[in-house]
PyMOL Python script that loads the backbone (N, CA, C, O; Angstrom):
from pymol import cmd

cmd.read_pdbstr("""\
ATOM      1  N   UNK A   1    -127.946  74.634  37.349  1.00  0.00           N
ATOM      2  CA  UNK A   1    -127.915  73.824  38.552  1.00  0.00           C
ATOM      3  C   UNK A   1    -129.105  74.192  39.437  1.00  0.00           C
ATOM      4  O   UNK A   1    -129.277  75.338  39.852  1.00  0.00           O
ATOM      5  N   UNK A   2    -129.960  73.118  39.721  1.00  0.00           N
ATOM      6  CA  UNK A   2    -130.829  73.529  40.461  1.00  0.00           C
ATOM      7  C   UNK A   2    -130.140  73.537  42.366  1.00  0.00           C
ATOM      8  O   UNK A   2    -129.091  73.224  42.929  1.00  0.00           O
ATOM      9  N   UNK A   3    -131.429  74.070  42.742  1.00  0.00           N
ATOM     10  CA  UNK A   3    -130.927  74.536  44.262  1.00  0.00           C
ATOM     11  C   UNK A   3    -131.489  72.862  45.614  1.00  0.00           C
ATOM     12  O   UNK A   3    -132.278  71.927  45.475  1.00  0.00           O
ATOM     13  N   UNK A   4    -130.972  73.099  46.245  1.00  0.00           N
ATOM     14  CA  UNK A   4    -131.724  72.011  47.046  1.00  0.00           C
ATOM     15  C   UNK A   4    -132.536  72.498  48.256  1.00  0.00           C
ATOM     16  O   UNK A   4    -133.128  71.713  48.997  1.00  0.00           O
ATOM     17  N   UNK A   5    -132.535  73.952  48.436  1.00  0.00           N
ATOM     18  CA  UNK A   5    -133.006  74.639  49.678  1.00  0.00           C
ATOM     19  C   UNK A   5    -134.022  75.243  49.441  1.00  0.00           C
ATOM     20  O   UNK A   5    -133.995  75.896  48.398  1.00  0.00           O
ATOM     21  N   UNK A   6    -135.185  75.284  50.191  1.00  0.00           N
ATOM     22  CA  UNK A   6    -136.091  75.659  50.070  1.00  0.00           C
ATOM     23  C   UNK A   6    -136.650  76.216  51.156  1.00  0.00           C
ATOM     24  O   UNK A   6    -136.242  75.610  52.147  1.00  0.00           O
ATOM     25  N   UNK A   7    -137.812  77.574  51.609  1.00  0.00           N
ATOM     26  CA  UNK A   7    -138.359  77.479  52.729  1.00  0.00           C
ATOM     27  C   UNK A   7    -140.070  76.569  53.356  1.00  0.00           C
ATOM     28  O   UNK A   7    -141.278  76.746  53.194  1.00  0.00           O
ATOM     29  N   UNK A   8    -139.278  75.710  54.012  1.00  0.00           N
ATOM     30  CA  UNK A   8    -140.950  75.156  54.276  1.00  0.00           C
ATOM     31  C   UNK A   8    -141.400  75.760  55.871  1.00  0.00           C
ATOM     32  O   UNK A   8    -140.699  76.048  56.840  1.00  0.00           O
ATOM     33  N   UNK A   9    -142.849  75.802  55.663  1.00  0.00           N
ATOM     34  CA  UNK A   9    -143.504  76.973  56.818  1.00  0.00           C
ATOM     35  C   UNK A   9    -144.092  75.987  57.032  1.00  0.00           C
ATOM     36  O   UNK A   9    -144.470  75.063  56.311  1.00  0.00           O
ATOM     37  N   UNK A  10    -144.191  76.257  58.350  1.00  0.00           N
ATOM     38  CA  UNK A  10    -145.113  75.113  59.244  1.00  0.00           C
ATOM     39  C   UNK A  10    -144.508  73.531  59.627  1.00  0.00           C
ATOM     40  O   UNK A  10    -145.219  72.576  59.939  1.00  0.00           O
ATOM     41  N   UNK A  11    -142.812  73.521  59.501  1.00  0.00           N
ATOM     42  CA  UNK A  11    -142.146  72.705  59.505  1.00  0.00           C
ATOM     43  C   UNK A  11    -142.878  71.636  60.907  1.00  0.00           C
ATOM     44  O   UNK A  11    -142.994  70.414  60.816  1.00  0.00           O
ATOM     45  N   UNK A  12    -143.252  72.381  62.008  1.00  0.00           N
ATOM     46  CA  UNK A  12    -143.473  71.693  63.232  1.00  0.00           C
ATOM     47  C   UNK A  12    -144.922  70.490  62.758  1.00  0.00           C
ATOM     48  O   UNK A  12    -145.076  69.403  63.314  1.00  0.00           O
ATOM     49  N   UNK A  13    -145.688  70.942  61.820  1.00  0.00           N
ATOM     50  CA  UNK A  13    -146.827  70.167  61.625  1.00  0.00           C
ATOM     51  C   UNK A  13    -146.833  69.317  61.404  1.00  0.00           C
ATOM     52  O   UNK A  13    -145.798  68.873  60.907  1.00  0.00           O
ATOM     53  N   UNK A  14    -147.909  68.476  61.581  1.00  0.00           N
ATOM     54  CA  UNK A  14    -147.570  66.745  61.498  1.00  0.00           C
ATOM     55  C   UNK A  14    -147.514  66.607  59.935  1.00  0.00           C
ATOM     56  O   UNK A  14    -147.378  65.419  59.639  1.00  0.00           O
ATOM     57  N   UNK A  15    -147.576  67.472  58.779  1.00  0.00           N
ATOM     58  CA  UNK A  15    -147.940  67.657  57.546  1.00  0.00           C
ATOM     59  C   UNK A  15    -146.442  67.724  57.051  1.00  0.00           C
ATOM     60  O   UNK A  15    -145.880  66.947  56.280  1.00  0.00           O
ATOM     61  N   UNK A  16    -145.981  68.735  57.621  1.00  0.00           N
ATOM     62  CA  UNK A  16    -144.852  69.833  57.857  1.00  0.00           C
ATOM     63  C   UNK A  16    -143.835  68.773  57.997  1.00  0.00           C
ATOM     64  O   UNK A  16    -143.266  68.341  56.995  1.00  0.00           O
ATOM     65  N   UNK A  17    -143.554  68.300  59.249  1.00  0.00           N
ATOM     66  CA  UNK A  17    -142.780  67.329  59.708  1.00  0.00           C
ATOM     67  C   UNK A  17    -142.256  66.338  58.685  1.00  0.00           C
ATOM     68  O   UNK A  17    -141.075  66.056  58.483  1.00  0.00           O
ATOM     69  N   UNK A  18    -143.320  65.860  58.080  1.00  0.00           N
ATOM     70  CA  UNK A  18    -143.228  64.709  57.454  1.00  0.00           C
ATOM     71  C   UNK A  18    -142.405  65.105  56.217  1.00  0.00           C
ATOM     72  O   UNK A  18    -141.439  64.419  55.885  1.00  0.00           O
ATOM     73  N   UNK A  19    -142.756  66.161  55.556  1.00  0.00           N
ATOM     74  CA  UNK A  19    -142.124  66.956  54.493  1.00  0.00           C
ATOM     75  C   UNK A  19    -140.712  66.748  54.671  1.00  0.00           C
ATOM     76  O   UNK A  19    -139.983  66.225  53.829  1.00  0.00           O
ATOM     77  N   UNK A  20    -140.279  67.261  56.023  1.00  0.00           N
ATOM     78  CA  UNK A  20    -138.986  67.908  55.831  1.00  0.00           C
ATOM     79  C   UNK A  20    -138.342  66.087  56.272  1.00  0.00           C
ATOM     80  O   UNK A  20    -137.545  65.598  55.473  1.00  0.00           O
ATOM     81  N   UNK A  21    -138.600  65.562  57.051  1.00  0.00           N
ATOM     82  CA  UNK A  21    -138.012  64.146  57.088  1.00  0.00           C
ATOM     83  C   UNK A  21    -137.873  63.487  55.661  1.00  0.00           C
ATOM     84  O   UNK A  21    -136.932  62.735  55.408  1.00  0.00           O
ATOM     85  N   UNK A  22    -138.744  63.766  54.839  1.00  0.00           N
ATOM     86  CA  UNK A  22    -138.583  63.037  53.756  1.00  0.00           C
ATOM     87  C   UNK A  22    -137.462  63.851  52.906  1.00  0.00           C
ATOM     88  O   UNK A  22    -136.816  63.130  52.145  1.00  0.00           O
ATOM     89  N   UNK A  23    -137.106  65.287  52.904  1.00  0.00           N
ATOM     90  CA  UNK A  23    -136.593  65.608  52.125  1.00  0.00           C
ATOM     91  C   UNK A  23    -135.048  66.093  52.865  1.00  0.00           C
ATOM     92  O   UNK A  23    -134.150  66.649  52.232  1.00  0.00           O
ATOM     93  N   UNK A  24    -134.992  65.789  54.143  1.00  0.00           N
ATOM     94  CA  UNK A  24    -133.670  65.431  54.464  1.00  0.00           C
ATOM     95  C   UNK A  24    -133.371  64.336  53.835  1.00  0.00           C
ATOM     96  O   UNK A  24    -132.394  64.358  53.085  1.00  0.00           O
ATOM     97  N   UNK A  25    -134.116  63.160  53.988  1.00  0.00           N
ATOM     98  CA  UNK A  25    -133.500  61.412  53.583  1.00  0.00           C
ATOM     99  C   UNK A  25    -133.449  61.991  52.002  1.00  0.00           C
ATOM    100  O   UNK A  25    -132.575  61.423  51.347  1.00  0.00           O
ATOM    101  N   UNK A  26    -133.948  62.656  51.517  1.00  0.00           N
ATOM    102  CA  UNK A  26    -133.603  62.764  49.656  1.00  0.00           C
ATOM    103  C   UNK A  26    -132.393  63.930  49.804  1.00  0.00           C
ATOM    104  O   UNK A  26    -132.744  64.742  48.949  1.00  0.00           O
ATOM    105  N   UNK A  27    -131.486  64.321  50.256  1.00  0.00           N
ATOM    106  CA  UNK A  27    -130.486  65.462  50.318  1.00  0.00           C
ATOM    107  C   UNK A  27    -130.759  66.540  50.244  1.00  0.00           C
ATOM    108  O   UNK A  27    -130.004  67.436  49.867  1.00  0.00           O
ATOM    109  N   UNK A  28    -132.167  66.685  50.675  1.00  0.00           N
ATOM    110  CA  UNK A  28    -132.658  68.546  49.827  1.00  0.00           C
ATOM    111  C   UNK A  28    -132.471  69.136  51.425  1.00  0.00           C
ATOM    112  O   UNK A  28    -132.595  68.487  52.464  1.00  0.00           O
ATOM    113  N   UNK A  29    -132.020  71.046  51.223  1.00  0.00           N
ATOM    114  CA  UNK A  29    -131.861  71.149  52.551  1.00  0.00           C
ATOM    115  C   UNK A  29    -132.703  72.227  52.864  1.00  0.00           C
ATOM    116  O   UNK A  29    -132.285  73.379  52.978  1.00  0.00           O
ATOM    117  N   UNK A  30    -133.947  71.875  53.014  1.00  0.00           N
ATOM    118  CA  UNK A  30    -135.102  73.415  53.271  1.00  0.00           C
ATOM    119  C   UNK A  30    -134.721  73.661  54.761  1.00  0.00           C
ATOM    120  O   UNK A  30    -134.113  73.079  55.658  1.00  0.00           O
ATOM    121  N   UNK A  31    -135.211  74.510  54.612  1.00  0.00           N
ATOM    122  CA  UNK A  31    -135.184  75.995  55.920  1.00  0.00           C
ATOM    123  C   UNK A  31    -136.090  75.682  56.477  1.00  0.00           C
ATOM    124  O   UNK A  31    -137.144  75.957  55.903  1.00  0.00           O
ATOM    125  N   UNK A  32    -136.201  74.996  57.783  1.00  0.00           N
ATOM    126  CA  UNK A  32    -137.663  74.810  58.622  1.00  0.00           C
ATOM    127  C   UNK A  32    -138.198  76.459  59.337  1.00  0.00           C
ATOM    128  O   UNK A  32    -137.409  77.261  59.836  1.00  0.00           O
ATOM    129  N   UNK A  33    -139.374  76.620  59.245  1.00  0.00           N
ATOM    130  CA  UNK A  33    -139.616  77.991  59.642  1.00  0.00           C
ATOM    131  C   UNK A  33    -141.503  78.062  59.988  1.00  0.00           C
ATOM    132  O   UNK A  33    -142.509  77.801  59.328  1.00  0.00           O
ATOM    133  N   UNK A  34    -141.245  78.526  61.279  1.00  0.00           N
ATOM    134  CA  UNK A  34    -143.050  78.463  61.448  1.00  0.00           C
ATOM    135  C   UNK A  34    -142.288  79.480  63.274  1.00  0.00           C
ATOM    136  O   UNK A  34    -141.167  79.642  63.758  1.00  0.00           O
ATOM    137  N   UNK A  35    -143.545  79.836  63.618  1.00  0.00           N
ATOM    138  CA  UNK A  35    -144.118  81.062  64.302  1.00  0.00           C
ATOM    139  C   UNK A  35    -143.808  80.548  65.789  1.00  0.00           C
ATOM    140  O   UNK A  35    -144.428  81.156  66.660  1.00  0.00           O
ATOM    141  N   UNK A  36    -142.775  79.320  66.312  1.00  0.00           N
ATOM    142  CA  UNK A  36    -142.466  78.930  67.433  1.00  0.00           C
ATOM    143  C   UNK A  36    -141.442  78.272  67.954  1.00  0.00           C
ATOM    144  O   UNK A  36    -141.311  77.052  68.061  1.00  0.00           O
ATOM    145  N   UNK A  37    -140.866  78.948  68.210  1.00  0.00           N
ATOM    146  CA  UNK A  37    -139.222  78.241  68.190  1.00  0.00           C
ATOM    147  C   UNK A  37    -138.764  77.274  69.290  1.00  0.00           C
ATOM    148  O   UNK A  37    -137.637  76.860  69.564  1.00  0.00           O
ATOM    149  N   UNK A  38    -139.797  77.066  69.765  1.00  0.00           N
ATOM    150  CA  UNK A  38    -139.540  75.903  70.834  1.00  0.00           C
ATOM    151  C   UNK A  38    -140.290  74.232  70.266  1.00  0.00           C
ATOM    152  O   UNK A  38    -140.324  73.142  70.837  1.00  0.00           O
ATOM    153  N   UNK A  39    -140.819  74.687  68.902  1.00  0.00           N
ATOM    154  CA  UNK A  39    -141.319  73.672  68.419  1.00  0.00           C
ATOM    155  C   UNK A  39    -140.234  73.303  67.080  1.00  0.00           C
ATOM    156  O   UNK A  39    -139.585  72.257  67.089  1.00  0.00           O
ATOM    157  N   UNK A  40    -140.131  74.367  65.872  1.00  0.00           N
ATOM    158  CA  UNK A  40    -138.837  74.271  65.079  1.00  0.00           C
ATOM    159  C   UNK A  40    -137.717  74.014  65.545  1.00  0.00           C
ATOM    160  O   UNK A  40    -137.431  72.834  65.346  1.00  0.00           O
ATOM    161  N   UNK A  41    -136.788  74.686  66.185  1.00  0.00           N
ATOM    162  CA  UNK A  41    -135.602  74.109  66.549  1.00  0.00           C
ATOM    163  C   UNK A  41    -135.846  72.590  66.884  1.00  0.00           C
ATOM    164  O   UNK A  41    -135.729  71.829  65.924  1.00  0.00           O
ATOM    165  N   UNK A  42    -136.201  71.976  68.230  1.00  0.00           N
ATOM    166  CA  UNK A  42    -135.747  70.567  68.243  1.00  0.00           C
ATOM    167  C   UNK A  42    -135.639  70.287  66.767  1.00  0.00           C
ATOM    168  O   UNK A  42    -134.533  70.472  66.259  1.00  0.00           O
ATOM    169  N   UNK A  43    -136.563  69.896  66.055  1.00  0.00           N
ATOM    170  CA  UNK A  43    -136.934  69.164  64.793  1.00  0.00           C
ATOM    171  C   UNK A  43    -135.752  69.698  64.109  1.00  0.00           C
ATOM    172  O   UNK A  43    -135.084  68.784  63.625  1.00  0.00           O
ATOM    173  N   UNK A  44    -135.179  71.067  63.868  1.00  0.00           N
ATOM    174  CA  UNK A  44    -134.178  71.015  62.735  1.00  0.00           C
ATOM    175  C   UNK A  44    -133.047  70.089  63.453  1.00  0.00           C
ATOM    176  O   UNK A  44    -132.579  69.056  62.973  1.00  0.00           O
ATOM    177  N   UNK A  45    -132.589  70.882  65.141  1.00  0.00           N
ATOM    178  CA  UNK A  45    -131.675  69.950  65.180  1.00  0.00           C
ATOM    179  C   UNK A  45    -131.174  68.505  65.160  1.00  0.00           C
ATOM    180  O   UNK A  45    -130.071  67.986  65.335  1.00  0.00           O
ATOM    181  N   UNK A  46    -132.655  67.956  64.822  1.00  0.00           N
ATOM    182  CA  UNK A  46    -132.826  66.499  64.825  1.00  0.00           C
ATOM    183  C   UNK A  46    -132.608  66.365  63.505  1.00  0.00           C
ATOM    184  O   UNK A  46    -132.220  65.232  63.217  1.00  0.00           O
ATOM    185  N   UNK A  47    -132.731  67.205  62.469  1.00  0.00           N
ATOM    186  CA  UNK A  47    -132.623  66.338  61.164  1.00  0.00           C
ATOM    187  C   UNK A  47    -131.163  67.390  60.531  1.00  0.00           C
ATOM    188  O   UNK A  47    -130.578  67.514  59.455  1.00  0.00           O
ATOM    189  N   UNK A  48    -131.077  67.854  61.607  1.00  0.00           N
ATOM    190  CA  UNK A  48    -129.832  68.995  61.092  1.00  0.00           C
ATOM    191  C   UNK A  48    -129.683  69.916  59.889  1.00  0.00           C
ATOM    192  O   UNK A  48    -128.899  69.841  58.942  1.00  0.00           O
ATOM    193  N   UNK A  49    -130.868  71.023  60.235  1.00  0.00           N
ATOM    194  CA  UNK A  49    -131.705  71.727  58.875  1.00  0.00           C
ATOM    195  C   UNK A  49    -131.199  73.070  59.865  1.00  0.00           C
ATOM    196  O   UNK A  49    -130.762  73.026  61.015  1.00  0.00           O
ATOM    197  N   UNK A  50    -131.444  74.363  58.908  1.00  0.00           N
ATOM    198  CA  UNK A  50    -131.273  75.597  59.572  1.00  0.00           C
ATOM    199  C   UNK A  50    -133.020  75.454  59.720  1.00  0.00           C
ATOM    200  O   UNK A  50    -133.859  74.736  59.175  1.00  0.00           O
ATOM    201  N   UNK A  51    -133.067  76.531  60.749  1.00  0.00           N
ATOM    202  CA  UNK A  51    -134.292  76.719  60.879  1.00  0.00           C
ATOM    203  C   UNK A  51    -134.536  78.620  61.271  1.00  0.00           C
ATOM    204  O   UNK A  51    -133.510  79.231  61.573  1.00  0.00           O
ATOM    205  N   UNK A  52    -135.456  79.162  61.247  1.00  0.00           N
ATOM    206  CA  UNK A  52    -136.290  80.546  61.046  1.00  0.00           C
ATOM    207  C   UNK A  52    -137.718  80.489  61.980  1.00  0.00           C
ATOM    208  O   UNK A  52    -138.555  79.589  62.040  1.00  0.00           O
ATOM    209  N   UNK A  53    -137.680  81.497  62.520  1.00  0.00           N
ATOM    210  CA  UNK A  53    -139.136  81.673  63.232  1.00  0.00           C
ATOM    211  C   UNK A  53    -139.245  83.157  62.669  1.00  0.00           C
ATOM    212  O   UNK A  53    -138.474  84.116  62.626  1.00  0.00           O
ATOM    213  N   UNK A  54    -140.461  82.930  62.286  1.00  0.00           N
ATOM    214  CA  UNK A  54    -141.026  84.070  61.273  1.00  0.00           C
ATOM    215  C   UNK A  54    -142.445  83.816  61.570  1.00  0.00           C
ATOM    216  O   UNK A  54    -143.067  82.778  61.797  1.00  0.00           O
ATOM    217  N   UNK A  55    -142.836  85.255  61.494  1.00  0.00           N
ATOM    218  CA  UNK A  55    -144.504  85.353  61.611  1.00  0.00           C
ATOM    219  C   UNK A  55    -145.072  85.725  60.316  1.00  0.00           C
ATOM    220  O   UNK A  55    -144.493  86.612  59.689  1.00  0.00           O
ATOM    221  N   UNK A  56    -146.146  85.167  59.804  1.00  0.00           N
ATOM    222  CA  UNK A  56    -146.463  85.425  58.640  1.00  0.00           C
ATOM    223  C   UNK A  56    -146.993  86.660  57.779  1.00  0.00           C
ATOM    224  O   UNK A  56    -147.082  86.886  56.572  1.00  0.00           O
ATOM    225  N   UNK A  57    -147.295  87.333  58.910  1.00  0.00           N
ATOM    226  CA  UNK A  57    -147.501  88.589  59.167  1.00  0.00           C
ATOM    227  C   UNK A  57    -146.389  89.921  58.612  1.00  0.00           C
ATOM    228  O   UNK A  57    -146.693  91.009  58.124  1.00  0.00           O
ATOM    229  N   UNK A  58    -144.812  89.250  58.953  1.00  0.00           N
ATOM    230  CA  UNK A  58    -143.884  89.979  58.638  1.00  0.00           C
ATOM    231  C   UNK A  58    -143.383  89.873  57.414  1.00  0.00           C
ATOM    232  O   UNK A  58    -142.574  88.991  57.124  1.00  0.00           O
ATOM    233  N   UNK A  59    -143.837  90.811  56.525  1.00  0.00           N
ATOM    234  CA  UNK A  59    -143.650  91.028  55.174  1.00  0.00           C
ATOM    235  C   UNK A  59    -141.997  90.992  54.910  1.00  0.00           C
ATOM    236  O   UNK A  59    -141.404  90.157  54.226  1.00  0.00           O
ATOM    237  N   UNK A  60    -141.538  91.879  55.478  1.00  0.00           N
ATOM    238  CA  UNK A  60    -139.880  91.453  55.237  1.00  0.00           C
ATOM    239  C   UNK A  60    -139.356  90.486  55.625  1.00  0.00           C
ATOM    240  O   UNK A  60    -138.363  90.098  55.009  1.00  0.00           O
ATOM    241  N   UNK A  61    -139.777  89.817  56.667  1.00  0.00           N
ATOM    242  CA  UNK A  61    -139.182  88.576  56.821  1.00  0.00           C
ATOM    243  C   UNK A  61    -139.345  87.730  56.301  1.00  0.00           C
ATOM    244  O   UNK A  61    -138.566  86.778  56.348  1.00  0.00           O
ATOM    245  N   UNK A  62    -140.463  87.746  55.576  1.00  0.00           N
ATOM    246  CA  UNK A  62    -140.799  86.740  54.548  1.00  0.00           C
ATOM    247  C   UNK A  62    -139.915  86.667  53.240  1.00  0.00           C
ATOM    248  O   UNK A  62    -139.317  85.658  52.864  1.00  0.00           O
ATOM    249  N   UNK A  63    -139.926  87.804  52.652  1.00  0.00           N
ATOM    250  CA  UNK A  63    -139.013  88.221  51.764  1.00  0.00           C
ATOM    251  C   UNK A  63    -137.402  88.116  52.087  1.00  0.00           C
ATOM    252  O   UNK A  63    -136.660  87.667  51.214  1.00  0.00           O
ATOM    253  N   UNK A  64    -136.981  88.453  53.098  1.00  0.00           N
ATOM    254  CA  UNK A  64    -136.164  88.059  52.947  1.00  0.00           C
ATOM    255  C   UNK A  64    -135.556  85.950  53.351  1.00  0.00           C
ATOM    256  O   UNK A  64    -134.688  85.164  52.969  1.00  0.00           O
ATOM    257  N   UNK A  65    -136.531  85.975  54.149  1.00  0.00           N
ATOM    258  CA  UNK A  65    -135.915  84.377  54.295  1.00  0.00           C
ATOM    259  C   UNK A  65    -136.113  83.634  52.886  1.00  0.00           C
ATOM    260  O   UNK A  65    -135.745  82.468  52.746  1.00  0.00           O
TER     261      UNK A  65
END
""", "prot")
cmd.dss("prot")
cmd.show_as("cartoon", "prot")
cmd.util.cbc("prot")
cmd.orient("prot")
């Protein structure tokens, strides 16, 4: 069984954005996650995604999200 969750970084980007809109409307449920949480949150709670603020910098947090 494959998984439907994934982490996408840089969810807030106009790149980013577009990603995760498209892959809410397909049922997949990635993890929005980028370095500003006043920009991630709205957007997950708009498409109703978990979301992560992580710096890229942080090796364990990377690993573990």
């Amino acid at each position: 069984m494959r998984s439907s969750t994934f982490l996408l970084y840089g969810a807030n980007g106009y790149t980013g954005e577009l990603i995760a809109r498209h892959a809410a409307e397909y049922g997949l449920k990635p993890i929005l996650a980028g370095r500003r949480k006043e920009m991630i949150e709205p957007l997950a709670g708009k498409l109703g995604l978990p979301w992560l603020v992580i710096d890229l910098n942080d090796k364990a947090a990377l690993v573990s999200a």
